[in-house]
N, C-alpha and C positions, 0 to 999 in steps of 0.2 A: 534198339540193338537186335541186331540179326542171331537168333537162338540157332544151338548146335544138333547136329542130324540124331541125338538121341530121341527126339518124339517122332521122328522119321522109324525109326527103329519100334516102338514100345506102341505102334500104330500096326503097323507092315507085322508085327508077332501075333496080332489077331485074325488076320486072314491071310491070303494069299496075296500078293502085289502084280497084279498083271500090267498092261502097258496102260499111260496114261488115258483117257476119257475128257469129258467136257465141263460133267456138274454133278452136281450128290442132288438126289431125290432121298422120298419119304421121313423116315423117324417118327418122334415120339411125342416132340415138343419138346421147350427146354426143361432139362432139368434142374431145380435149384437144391443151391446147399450154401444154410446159415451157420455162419461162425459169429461168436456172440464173445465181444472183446471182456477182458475184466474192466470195471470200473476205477479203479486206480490201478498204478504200475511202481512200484519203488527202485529207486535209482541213484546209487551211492556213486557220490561224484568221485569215488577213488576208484573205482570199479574198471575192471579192464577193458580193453576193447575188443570186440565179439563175444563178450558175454550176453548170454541170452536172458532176456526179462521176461520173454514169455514166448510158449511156443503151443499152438493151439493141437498139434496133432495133425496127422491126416482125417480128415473130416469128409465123410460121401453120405447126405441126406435126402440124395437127388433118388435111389432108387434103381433099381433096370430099367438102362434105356432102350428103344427097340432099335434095329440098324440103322443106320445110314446106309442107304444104297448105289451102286451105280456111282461112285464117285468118279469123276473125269478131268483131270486138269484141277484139278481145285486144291486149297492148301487151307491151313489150321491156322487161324490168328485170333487175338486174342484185344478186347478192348475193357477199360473203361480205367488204365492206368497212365492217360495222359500227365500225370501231375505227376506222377512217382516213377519216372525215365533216366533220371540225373543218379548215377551209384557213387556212392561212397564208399572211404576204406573203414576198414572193422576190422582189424584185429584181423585173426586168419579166416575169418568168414569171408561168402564170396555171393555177389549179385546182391548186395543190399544194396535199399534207393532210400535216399533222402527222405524226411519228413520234416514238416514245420519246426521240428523241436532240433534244435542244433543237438549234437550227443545221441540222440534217436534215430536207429533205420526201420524200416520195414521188410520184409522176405517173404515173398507168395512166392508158392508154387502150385506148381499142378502134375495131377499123371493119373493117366487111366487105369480105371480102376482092374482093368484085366490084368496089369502088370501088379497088382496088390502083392505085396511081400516080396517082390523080387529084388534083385540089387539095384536096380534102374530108382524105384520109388523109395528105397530106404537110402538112397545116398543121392535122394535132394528130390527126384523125377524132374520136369520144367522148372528151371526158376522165371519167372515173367518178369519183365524187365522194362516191355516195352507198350505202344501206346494204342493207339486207335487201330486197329484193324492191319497191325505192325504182324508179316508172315514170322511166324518161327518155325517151322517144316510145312511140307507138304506129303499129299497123299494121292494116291494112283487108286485104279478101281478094286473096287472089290465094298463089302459089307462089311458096317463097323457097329462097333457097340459101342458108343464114347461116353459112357457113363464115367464120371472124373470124380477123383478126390482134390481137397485145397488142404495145402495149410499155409499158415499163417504165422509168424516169426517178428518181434520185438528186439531189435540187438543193440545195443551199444557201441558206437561210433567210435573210429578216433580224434571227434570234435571236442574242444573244451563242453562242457552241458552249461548250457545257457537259457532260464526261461525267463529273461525277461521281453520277451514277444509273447507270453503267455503259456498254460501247462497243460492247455486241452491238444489231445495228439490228434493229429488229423488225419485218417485213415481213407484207403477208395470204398468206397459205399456200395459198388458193383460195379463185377467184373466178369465179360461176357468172354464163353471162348465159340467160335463157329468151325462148321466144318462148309467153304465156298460159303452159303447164302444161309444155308441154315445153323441156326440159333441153337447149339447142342446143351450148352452148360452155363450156366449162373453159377457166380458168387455174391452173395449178401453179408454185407457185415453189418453186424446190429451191434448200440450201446456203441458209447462213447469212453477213451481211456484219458484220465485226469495221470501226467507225469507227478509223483509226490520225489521230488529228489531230494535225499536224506544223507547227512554226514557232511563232512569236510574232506576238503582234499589238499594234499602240500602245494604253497606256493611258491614265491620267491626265494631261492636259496637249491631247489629241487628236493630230493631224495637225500643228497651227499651233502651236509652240513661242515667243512672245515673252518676250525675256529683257530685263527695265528695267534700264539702266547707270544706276549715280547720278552726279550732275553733279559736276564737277571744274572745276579752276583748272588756267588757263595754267602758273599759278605752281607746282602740282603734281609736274610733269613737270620731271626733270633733263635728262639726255641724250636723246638718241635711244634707243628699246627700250621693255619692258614697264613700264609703271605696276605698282611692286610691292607699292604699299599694299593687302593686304586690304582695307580698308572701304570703297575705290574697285572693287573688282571685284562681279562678279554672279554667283552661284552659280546651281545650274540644274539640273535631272534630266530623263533620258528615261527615262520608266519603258513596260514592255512586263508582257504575259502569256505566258509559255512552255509548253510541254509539255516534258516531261522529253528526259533526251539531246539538247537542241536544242545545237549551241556559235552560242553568238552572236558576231554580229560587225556593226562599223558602221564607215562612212565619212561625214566630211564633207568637205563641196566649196563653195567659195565662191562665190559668185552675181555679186559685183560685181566678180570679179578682184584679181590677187593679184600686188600690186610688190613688197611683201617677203617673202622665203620664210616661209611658212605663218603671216600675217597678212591678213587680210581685209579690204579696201579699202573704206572709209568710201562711204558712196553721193553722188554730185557734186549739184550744183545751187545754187540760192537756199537764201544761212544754212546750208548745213551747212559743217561743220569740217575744212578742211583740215591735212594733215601728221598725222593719224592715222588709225587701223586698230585691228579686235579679232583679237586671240589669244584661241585657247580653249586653254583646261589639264585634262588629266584628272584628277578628284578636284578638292579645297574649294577655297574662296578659296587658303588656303594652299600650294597645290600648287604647285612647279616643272617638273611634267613636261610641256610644250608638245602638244599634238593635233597631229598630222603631218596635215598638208591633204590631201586628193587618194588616201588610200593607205586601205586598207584596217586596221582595228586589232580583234582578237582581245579580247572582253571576261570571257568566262566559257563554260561549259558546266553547261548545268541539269541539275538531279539530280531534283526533282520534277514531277511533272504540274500545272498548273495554278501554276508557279512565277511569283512577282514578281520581277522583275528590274527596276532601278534603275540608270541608269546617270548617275554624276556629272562633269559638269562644270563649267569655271569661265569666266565671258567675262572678260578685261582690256583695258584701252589700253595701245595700242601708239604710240610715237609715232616717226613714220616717217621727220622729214626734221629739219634742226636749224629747221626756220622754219615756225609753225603759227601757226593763226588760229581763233579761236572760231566756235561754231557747235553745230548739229546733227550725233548720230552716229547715223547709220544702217545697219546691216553686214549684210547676209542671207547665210544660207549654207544645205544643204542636204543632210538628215541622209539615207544610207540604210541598211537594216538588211541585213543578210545573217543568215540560218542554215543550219544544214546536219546 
């Protein structure tokens, strides 16, 4: 991908820009600068996308370089990102490439170090993007200093995260920038990052769980308490994705308020049904064991990577006062997960 006339700009701020020429003499030799990944990376698969996992900083180990001189015709490109060409969406992030780890980007950049603190390097400087000896500005004559900073950026995809191809992240190992022939800047990356993705994330069903009660009679209901007819209740699953080791855990909390202990208050207005409320139960229609409102409840601990976990429960009427009125039921309430 052809880069924008910003390093045309944050180049031409170091000297003067006369008219083109033919080739850059002298310098310093390359300079390098190592960035040294962390050894693991944690990654909660509910995690949004362009969230940053890790971000190594501007990093310049190279030192003062001496000029480049006499450049003429020549232009700035940038190798050794053959394999990381292919960009990805992220969230509101922007120029991340692909890595072997489906849910993983990567985000180099670059900028010179004369532009150190200016707006140009604190709102991104180059992002690199592209491959072998791929221009992204040129430069006209005059003497340059191209001592450069990297950094380096870990983000979060909007791919499902998937490591079953493996959880070793594959990064460029170096990454050369020239000015025409000569060899100005190195990048090294050292150490290797192990993906550890941790937690669950909602499945089937999404975010928005609607659960259909089936309609019932006044005449239904004996006393005050749970409607205990199965064929009147509504079963219901929260199903997630785990990673292994994960112990799951969820709470529900009712939205419309709660007059009877851990019964969920029917929502008011025009046509709906006074004098009842839902109970949830863990497990089938059949179930007696009530969901404890407000409290936290322990569901399982996963044994596999890429585990399906299901979690069942049951909605019932509740009938809350001896004196009810037909109508609409409407109960919201609101699930959260925990792992750990």
């Amino acid at each position: 991908m052809r880069k924008s006339l910003s390093i045309i700009l944050g180049l031409c701020a170091l000297a003067l820009c006369p008219s083109v020429w033919a080739v850059c003499s002298g310098g310093s030799g390359v300079k390098i600068t190592t960035i040294a990944v962390p050894p693991t990376l944690g990654l909660k698969r509910d995690m949004a996308a362009g969230t940053l996992l890790w971000d190594s900083g501007w990093v310049n180990q190279g030192g003062s370089s001496g000029p480049v001189d006499n450049c003429d015709g020549n232009s700035v490109s940038t190798e050794g990102l053959q394999s990381f060409f292919t960009l990805v969406s992220a969230g509101g992030q922007s120029n991340v490439a692909k890595t072997n780890i489906p849910g993983v980007g990567m985000r180099l950049s670059w900028c010179n170090s004369g532009n150190a603190g200016s707006a140009y390097c604190s709102s991104g400087g180059d992002r690199l993007t592209t491959g072998s000896k791929i221009i992204f500005g040129s430069v006209t004559g005059g003497n340059y200093y191209p001592t450069a900073m990297f950094k380096m950026e870990i983000v979060r995809t909007s791919e499902p995260v998937n490591l079953s191809g493996g959880s070793q992240l594959v990064l460029p190992t170096l990454v050369d920038v020239w000015y025409a022939s000569i060899n100005v800047n190195r990048l090294i990356v050292s150490g290797t990052s192990t993906i550890q993705s941790q937690g669950c994330q909602i499945g089937a069903g999404g975010n928005n769980i609607v659960v259909r009660m089936p309609s019932v009679r006044l005449s239904d209901f004996a006393g005050v308490g749970v409607l205990t007819n199965a064929s009147k209740a509504a079963p219901f699953e929260i199903n997630l994705l785990c990673d292994a080791n994960i112990k799951v855990s969820y709470q529900v909390d009712a939205q419309g308020g709660v007059t009877v202990t851990n019964v969920i208050n029917n929502s008011t207005g025009s046509g709906r049904a006074t004098g009842v409320g839902i109970q949830l139960f863990q497990g089938a229609a059949s179930s007696t064991t009530v969901l404890p409102l407000g409290s936290k409840t322990l569901y399982t601990t996963t044994a596999g990577s890429a585990q399906g976990v299901s979690i069942p429960l049951t909605a019932k009427y509740y009938k809350t006062q001896t004196s009810m009125t037909a109508g609409l039921v409407r109960a919201s309430a609101t699930f959260t997960l925990y792992y750990e």
